[in-house]
C-alpha positions as CSV (number, residue, x, y, z in Angstrom):
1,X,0.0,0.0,0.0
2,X,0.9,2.9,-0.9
3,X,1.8,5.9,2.1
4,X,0.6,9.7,1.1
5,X,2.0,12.3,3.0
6,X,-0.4,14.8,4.5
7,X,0.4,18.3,3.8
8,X,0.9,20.6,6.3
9,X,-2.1,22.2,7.7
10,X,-0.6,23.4,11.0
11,X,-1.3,27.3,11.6
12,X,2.2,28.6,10.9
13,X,2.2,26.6,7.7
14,X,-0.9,27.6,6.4
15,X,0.1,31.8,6.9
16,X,3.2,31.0,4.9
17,X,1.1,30.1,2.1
18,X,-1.1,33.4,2.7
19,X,1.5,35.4,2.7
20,X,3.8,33.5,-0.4
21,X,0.1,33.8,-2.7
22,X,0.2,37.6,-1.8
23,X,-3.6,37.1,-0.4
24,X,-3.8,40.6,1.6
25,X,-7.8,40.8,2.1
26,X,-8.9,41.2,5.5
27,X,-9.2,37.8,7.3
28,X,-8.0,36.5,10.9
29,X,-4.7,35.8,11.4
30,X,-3.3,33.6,14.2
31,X,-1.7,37.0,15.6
32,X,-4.9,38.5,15.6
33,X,-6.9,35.0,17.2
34,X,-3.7,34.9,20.1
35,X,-3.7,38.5,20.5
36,X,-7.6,38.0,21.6
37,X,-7.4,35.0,24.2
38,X,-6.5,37.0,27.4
39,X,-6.9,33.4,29.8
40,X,-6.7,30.2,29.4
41,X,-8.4,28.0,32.2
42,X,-7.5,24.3,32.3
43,X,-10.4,21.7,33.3
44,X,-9.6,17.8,33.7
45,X,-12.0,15.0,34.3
46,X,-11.8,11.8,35.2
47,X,-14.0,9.0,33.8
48,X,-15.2,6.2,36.0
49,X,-13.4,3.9,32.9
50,X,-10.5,6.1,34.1
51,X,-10.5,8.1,30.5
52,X,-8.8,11.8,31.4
53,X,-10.2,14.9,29.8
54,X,-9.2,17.5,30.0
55,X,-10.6,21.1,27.8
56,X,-9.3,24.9,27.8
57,X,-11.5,27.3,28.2
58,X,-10.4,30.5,26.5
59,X,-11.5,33.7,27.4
60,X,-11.8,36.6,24.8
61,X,-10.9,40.3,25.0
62,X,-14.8,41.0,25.3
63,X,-15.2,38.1,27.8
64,X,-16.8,35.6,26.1
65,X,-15.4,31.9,26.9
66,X,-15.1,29.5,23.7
67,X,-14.5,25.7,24.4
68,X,-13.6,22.9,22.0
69,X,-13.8,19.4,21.7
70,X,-11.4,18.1,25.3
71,X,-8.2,15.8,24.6
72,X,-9.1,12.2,25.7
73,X,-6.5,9.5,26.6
74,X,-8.5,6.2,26.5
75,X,-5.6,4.2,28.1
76,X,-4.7,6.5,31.4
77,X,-1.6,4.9,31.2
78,X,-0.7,7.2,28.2
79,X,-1.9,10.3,29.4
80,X,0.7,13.2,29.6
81,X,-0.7,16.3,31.0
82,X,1.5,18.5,28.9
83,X,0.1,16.9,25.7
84,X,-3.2,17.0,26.7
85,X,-3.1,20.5,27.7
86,X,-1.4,21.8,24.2
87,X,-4.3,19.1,22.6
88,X,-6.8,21.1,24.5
89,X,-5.8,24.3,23.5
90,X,-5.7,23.5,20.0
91,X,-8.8,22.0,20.0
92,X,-10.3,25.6,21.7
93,X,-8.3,27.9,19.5
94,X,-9.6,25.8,16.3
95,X,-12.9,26.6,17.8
96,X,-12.3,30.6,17.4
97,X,-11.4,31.0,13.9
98,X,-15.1,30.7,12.8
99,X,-16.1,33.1,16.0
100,X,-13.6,36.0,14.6
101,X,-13.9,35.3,10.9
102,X,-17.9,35.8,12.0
103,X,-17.2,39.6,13.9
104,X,-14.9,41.0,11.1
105,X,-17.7,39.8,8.3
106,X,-19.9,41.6,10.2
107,X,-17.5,44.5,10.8
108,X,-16.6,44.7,7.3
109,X,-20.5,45.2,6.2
110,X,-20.9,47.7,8.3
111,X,-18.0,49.5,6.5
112,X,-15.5,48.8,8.7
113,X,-11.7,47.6,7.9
């Protein structure tokens, strides 16, 4: 069988491409979605099949808290709290792109840049 490599899809990656295809509309950036999380709050649960989860709630310049899907070890012999906390995060943050892309749509038929 043949093996296909994924491309990269990371957020770093996919701004490089942005930038290299001279795209310069206004959209998010990852500068502009980390400049608005102001605190990240950590919450890890325990399942009685001993499954840890564990989500980041990120809270927004305005205040508003976004969520995303938690990380999950099924075998609590492999959880590591410092990958499930950057698997947390990333599953949060991936949850705010659509939230800002929303606000600057909205800005930008109002007439705003």
């Amino acid at each position: 069988m043949n093996h296909i490599e994924s491309p990269r899809t990371d957020d770093s990656a996919i701004e490089q491409e942005i930038r290299d295809k001279g795209l310069t509309a206004p959209r998010v950036t990852p500068a502009d979605l980390e400049d608005n999380i102001v605190h990240i709050e950590y919450v890890k649960h325990v399942s009685r099949g001993g499954q840890v989860l564990r989500w980041a709630v990120l809270t927004t310049k305005s205040g508003y808290a976004v969520v995303g899907n938690p990380s999950v070890s099924v075998s609590p012999e492999n959880d590591n709290e410092e990958i499930g906390l950057k698997v947390a995060f990333e599953n949060s943050k991936n949850s705010l792109w659509p939230l800002m892309g929303y606000a600057l749509k909205q800005k930008l038929s109002k007439g705003g840049a």
